[in-house]
N, C-alpha and C positions, 0 to 999 in steps of 0.2 A: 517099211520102217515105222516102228511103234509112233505115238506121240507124245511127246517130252513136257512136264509141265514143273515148275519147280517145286511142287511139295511130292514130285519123285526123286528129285536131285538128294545128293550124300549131305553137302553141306548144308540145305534146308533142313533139312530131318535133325539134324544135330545140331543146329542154331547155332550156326559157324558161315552162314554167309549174313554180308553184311550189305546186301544188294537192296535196293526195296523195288524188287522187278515181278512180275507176275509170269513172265517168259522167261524158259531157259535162257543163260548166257554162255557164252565160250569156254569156261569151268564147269557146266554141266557132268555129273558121274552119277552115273545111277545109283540107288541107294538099296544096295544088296545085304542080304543076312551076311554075307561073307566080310562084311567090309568096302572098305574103299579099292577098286581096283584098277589099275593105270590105264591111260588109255593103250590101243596097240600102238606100236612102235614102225614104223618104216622098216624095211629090209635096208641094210649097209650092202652096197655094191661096192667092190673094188673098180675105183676108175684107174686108167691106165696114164702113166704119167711120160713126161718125157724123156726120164734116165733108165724107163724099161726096152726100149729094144738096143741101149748101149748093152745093160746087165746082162740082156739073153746073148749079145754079138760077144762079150767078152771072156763066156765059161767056154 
């Protein structure tokens, strides 16, 4: 893993944070030609609930 320092961060670059930190914080995003881009996201699992094996017993 690279090393993160806030004048890599998006909102440093654009003086749009309003931190007076010298270490990334928890809003850290790297500051890409492309822009700002979201962090990744978690996969959604389907959890299984308790009116699914009524649904599969009832078709």
């Amino acid at each position: 893993m690279s090393v993160r320092a806030c004048n890599q961060c998006y909102f440093h670059a654009h003086d749009l944070c309003a931190l007076a930190r010298t270490e990334p914080c928890a809003t850290f995003r790297p500051a890409r030609r492309d822009g700002l881009v979201p962090p990744p996201q978690a996969r959604l699992i389907e959890r299984p609930t308790a009116l699914q094996p009524l649904v599969a017993q009832a078709s």
